[in-house]
Each structure stands twice: as structure tokens, then as C-alpha cells.
N, C-alpha and C positions, 0 to 999 in steps of 0.2 A: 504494500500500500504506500502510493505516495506522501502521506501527511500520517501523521497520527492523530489523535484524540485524546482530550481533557475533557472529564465533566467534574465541575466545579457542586459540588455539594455537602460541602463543608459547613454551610450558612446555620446560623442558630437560629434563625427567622427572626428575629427580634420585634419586629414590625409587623406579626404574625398572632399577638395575642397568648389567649389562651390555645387556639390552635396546636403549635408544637411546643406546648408543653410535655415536655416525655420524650418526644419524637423530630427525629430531621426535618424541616421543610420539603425535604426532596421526597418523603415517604406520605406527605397527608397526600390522603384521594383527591383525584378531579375523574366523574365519570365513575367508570371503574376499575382506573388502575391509580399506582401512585403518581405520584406526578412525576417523577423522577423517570418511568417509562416513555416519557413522551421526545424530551432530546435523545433518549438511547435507541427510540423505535426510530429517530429520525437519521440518528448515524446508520442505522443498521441500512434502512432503507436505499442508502446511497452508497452502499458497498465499504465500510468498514467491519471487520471484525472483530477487533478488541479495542478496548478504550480504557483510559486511565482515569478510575472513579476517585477524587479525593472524600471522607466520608470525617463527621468527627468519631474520635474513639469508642467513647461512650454509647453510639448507636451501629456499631459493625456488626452487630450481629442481626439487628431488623432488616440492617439492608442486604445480608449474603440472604437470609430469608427472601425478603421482597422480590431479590433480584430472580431467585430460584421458581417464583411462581408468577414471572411476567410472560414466561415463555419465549425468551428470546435466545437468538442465536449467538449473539454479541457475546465474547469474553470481557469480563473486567479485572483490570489488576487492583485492587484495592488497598489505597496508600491510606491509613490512619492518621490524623493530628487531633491534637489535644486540645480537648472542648473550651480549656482556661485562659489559652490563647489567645482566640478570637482575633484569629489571622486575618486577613486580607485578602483577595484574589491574588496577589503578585505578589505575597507573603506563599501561599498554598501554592502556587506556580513554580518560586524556587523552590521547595522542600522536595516537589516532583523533577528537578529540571534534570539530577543524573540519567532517569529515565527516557528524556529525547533525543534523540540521533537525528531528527531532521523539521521538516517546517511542521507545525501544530494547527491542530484546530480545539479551539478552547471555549467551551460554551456553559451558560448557567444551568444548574440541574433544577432551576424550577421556570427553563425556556419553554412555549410552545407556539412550533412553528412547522411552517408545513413549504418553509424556503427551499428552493431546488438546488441542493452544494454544490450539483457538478456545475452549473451554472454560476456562481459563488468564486469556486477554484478557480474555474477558468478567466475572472477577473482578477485573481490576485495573480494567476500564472503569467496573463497579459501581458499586465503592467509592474511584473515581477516587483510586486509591493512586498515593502518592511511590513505592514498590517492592512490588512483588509478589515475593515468592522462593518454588518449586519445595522442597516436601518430604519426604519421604518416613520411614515407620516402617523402621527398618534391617530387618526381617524383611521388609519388601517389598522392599527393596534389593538385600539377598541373597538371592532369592528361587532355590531350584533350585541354589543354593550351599551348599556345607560351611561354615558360618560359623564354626563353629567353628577354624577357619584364616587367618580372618576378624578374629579380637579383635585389636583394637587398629591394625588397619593402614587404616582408612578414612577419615583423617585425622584432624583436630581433631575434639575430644569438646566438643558447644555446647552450652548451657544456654538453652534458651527457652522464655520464659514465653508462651502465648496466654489471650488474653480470649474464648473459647468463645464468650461472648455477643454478641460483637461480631464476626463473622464470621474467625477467629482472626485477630484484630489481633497483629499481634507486639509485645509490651511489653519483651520482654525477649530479646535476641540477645547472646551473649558468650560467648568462648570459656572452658574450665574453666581452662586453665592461667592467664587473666590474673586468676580470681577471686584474691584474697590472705585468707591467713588465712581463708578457707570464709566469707568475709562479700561478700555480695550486694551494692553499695548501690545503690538503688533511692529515684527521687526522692518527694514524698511526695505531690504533684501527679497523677503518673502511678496512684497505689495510690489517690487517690482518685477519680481519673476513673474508675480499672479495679480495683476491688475483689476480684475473681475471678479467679484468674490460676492456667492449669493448667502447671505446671512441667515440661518435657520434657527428659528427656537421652537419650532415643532415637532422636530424629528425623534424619535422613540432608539435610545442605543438598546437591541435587543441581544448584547450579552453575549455574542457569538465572532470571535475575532480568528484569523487566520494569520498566524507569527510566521515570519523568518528564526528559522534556528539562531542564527544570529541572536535574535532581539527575546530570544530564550535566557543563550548568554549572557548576555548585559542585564537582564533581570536578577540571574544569581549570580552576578556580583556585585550588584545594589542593593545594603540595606535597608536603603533610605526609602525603597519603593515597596507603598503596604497594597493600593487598588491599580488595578489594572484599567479601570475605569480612571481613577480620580489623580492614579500620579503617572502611571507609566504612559497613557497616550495622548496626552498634553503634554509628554517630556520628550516621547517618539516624533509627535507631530511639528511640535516649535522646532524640534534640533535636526528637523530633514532639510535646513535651510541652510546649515553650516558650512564652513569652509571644509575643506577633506584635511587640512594640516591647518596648526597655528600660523606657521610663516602666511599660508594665504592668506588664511583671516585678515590678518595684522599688515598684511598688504592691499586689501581691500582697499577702495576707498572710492567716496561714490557711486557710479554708477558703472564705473570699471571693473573688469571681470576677466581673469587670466584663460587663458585658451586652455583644452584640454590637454596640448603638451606641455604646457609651462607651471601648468599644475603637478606635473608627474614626474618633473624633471629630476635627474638622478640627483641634484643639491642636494634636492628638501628629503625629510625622511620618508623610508620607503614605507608606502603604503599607508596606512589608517595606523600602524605599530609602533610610532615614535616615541620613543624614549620620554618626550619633553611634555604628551598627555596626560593628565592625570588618572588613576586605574580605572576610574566611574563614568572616563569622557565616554560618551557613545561612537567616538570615531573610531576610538579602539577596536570595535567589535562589530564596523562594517566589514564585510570581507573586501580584500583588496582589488579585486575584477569586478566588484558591482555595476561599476561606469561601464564596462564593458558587458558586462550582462543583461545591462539594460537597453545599451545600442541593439544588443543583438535580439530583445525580446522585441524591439521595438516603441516602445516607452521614453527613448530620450537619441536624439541624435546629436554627436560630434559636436561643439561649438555653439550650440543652443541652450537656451535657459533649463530644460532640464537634466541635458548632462553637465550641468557645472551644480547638482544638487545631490547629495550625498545620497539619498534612497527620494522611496515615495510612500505616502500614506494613503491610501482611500476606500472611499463608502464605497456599499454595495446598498442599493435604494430599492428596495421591496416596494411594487406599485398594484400586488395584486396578495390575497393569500393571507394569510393569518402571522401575526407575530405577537405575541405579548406576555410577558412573567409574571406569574403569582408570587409578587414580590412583598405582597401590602396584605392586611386583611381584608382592604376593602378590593384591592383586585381581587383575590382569591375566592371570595364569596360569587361576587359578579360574576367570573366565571363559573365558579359550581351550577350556579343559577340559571344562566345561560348557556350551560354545557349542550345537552341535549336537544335544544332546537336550535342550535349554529352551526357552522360550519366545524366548530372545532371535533365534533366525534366523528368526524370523518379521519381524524388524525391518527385514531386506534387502529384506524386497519383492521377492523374485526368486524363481526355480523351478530356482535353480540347486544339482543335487544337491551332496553331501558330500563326494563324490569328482568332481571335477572331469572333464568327459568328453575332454579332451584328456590326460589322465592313462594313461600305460601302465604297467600293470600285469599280471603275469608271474599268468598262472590260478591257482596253488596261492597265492600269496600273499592274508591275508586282512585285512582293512581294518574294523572290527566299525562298526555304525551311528553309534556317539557319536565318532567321528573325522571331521575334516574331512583332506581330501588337497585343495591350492589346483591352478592352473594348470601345466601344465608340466611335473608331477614325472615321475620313472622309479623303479617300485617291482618289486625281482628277486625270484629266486625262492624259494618256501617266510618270507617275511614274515610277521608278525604286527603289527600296528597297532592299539591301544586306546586309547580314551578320549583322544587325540591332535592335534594340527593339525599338518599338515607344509604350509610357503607353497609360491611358486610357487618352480619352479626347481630341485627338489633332486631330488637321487639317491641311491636305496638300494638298496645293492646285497643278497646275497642272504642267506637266513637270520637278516636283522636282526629283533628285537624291543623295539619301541617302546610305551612303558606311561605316560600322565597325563603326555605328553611336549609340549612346541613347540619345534617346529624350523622356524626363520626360513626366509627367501629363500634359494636359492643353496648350499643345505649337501648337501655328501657325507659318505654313510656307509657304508663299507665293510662288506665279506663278515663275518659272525658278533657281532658286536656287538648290545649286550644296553643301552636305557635305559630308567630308571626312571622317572620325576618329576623331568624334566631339562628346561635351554632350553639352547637349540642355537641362539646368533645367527647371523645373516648371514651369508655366507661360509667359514665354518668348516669345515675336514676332521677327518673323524673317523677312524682308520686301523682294520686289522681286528681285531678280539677284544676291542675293548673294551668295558668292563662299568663305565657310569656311572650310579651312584644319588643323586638331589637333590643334582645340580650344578646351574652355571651356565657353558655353554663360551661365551669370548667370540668378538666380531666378528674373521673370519678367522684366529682361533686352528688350528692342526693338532696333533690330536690324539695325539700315538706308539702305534704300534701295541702290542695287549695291556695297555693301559692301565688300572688296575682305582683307581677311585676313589669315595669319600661325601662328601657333604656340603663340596664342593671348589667354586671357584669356580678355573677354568683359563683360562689366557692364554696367549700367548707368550713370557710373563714367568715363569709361572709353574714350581716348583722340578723339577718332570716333567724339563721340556725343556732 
């Protein structure tokens, strides 16, 4: 295989609630698998066969489980790190990085996307790019979602500049928060190489980057880079503008620009490996025929503005097709929610109904199309179920009424109770008559019977009990 594979699911969800309480981000359900199936059925789909799962310690053992009843062909190597940590993407990247021998594909394990990679490669092959990163317009993101429930929960708000003319080169990647004072700075190098630059603050980073080994290396020999998002490609992206050697630099001046022999010339040191760089510069760990790798790829000719640029960075712009992370509770839910009537069950690749056929359910009880029911459940009599996912394992007893609901593994719900726009974690009982609107019940929480709550997040702890 030409590239390898990273899935990145290390994440403690933090932004996740009660949800992964207990549990990896990458294991809660969407539909009916974890979520974590979803970029692994994606690589599988596009001819990889093993991938390097990063996982935290503490849950290696859900995920050899998980992994072993997704049914997949895919091997994974599973690299552990420690839950106390609380690494980084480009922290979790070096720990993995003895294991790459060549260019990577690096993606979040709570990605879901249904992007065509060979299509993908074949831009980064192109334009023999340092990074290729995965885009998407947030209206394609949220596509089939209320987005309007949506603002502001899809993480960092980014600022990127593309060179349209130059197959959207990324010029400019930075988060909004680190701009100061609403000022941009932007070197003068970069605006003259790229003059045209279309300013985007909608675009959705969907977590799925394609490295140069190179830019592997200079990851682990940086400790100073913890996200891969937030330091290493606003550090890749500003420093594709540099000089290939200090002497150029420092001979720069204006709007002057050394040809590419005078650049190579046997004076200056040979290659990107000069003594006089410091170990962290990134010129160190371009390889020395890049210039030339890229004439040859077609990407930059001889004497022109982009062979006198040390690499290149750029988007790949998803304009059709699904892309978006359960990275939020409030994304997470929205998708569960609108699992079953979007496009997104198309991404399972399976013909496996809505309602699970091992599922018992009592005849008068009604279960409406946009509900998924997982493996296992028992649903009594005279039910209602809308717009819903209930996982595997759970019991509902009779006369319940479930609405814009998830309800995890393992949850009972007793005779007459009534939920809203509620999550029901893991193992949780819910006793009878109770009437929950936009909570949150947690892992193993028991709920008192006749219980009438809003807008509550309940526990064990919590002043109910």
C-alpha cells in the first residue's frame, strides 16, 4: 500500500458530557455501530488493510472487543497512551511516528464521511503536497441537520485563505481566536507569490490530513507541537514560504528572488542539512530533491514563483457527500437523531434494517421510520418511539414515549414514562412515571420513580436522590 493509516482515537471526548463517561468517544453508537466503524469502514472501503488505531489505555480492551464485532477486514495495530496525559493529535502522532516508513493518512476516529480517497491521493500525488487536508463548506457538513442547533458547537472557527488559482493552495490556516487585535499578519513573500487569496471562514476542517513522511519527521522532533490542527498546520502552512537556506533568506530582499541555480549553488550548504539551522527548523526535514520532485510532478516549474517555494500545502474541497464529526454533544445527538433518515446510513454499507431483527417488540407498540432500535432491545406494550436511537441491550417496558431521544446500551425504562430530547447513558434505570425533557441521565444513574424534570442533567449525585 502506498500510504499508511492513522486513526486518531485517543480523544476523552470532553465536550461529550455524560456520554463517554466510562467509555472512548470513538466506541459511543451512531446507528448501529460505534462510531469508530465509520472512518475504519471508510479506509477499508478504499483498499487499505491495516491501520494504526491510537486508543487511551484504560479502554483497550472495549475497543479489541468492539473492533472484533464490527466485522471488518481491516487489521489494526493498537498503540496505547495514557488516559492522564491528555495528549494532543501531534503529541499521539509522534508516540506513533517509529511506526511510519512512508506518507500517512491521519484521520479523527469520530470522522464520518463518505469522501472518495482515491480521489483525495490523487491531489496530494499531483501537486506532491507536504499536507493535503479534507474540507468541507459547513452547509455540506450539516447537511440533513438543524444547524441551526449547530452554531457554534463544531469547534474552532478557522480563517483560510486559498489561492483558487493555484489548485486551492492553503496560504493561510489559523485559528480566529489566536488572531489579536483583528490583525492578520501575513508575510509579504507569501502575498507576493499569491496575490489572490479567497478568505474563508466557513469551511469545516474534517480531521483527515495526508502527510509527507517528511513532515512525520519534523513532528517527532518537535516538542513544542501538541495539535495537529492548532500548531503543526499553521506552522507547515506559514513556513512553505521560506527560503531553502539562511544565506537566501538573509539575501532576500524585496521583491528579488535568486534563480533556481543560485539557490543550489555549491557555496551555500548543501541541501535543507546545514549545519547553521537550528534542529526544529522545518528546512531540515525537507528532503533535498523536493524542487525537483515537484518540477517533475508538475506543481512548480524552473524559475517560477512556485519552485522558488520550499513545499506546498493544500485543500481538498468536498462539494458533494457527507462530512462531519461527533465532536460536540450537541453534534453527536443531531446526528443520532438524524441518523436514519439521511444520507448518513448509507455509510454502513449494510442492509441492516432500523429496527434490528432480533429486537422484540410487543404489536401495538410503534417505532416511526426515522428511529433506529440496535440489537437486543425489548420494547412492551402500546410504545411510541420517534425520531430516536435506542442501542443494544435495553428495555422498555410498556406505555413509554420516546421523542428526539438516545438511549445508550443496557438502559431500562419502566411502565409510563414520557422522554423528550433526552440521553439516557449506559446502564441507567429509569423508574415509572417519569416525565424527562432535554436532560442528560448519567452512566448507571437510577432514576426515582415519578420523577418530572427540564433541562436537568441527573446523576447519583444529583439533589433528586
Amino acid at each position: 500500500m502506498e500510504f499508511q493509516a492513522v486513526i486518531m482515537a485517543g480523544g476523552r471526548g470532553t465536550r461529550m458530557g455524560c456520554i463517554t463517561e466510562g467509555t472512548a468517544k470513538a466506541l459511543i453508537p451512531v446507528g448501529q455501530h460505534p462510531l469508530l466503524y465509520y472512518p475504519a469502514k471508510l479506509l477499508e472501503k478504499w483498499g487499505f488493510e491495516e491501520a494504526i488505531l491510537i486508543v487511551p489505555s484504560s479502554q483497550s480492551g472495549q475497543f479489541s472487543t468492539a473492533i472484533g464485532q464490527m466485522g471488518l477486514s481491516l487489521k489494526f495495530d493498537i498503540v496505547q497512551i495514557n488516559d492522564d496525559d491528555d495528549l494532543g493529535t501531534a503529541e499521539a502522532l509522534r508516540i506513533v511516528a517509529p511506526k511510519i516508513k512512508r506518507d500517512v493518512l491521519v484521520l479523527s476516529g469520530d470522522l464520518i464521511s463518505d469522501i472518495a480517497l482515491q480521489v483525495f491521493a490523487d491531489k496530494h500525488r499531483r501537486q506532491n503536497a507536504a499536507a493535503t487536508i479534507l474540507m468541507a463548506e459547513e452547509s455540506l457538513a450539516f447537511a440533513d441537520m438543524d444547524d441551526t442547533k449547530l452554531k457554534g458547537n463544531q469547534g474552532a472557527e478557522l480563517i483560510v485563505a486559498l489561492d483558487k488559482d493555484d489548485n486551492d493552495r492553503v496560504c493561510v490556516f489559523v485559528d480566529e481566536g489566536d488572531v489579536e487585535g483583528g490583525d492578520l499578519p501575513m508575510s509579504r513573500r507569501m502575498l507576493e507569490n499569491h496575490p489572490q487569496l479567497m478568505f474563508c471562514k466557513d469551511l469545516y476542517d474534517g480531521h483527515l490530513y495526508l502527510l509527507k513522511k517528511w513532515v512525520v519527521d519534523y513532528v517527532a522532533a518537535n516538542p513544542t507541537l501538541k495539535s495537529l490542527q492548532c500548531d503543526l498546520l499553521p506552522k507547515l502552512i506559514s513556513s512553505q514560504f521560506k527560503r531553502r537556506s539562511p544565506k537566501a533568506e538573509a539575501a532576500s530582499s524585496g521583491y528579488a528572488t535568486p534563480s533556481l541555480h543560485s539557490s543550489l549553488d555549491e557555496s551555500e550548504p548543501r541541501g535543507l542539512m546545514a549545519s547553521s539551522l537550528p534542529p526544529t527548523d522545518i528546512r531540515r526535514f525537507v528532503p533535498q530533491d523536493h524542487w525537483f520532485d515537484s518540477c517533475k510532478a508538475g506543481a512548480s516549474i524552473p524559475g517560477t514563483r512556485e519552485a522558488e517555494e520550499l513545499y506546498g500545502c493544500y485543500a481538498y474541497i468536498m462539494e458533494a457527500g457527507h462530512c462531519v464529526r461527533a465532536n460536540t454533544m450537541q453534534l453527536y445527538a443531531e446526528i443520532c437523531r438524524t441518523f436514519s433518515h439521511s444520507k448518513l446510513s448509507s455509510l454502513a454499507c449494510e442492509n441492516i434494517p432500523n429496527v434490528h431483527p432480533s429486537v422484540s417488540k410487543k404489536e401495538k407498540s410503534q417505532a416511526c421510520s426515522e428511529s433506529v432500535i440496535d440489537a437486543k432491545c425489548t420494547i412492551g406494550e402500546r410504545c411510541s418511539i420517534k425520531k430516536s436511537t435506542i442501542s443494544k441491550h435495553c428495555t422498555i417496558g410498556d406505555r413509554v414515549r420516546i421523542t428526539n431521544s438516545i438511549i445508550m446500551d443496557h438502559v431500562t425504562i419502566k411502565d409510563g414514562c414520557t422522554l423528550h430530547n433526552t440521553i439516557v447513558c449506559s446502564n441507567a434505570y429509569i423508574n415509572e412515571q417519569c416525565s424527562l425533557t432535554n436532560c442528560q441521565v448519567g452512566k448507571k444513574c437510577t432514576v426515582n420513580a415519578k420523577t418530572h424534570s427540564k433541562n436537568e442533567e441527573l446523576n447519583n449525585d444529583s439533589h433528586e436522590f
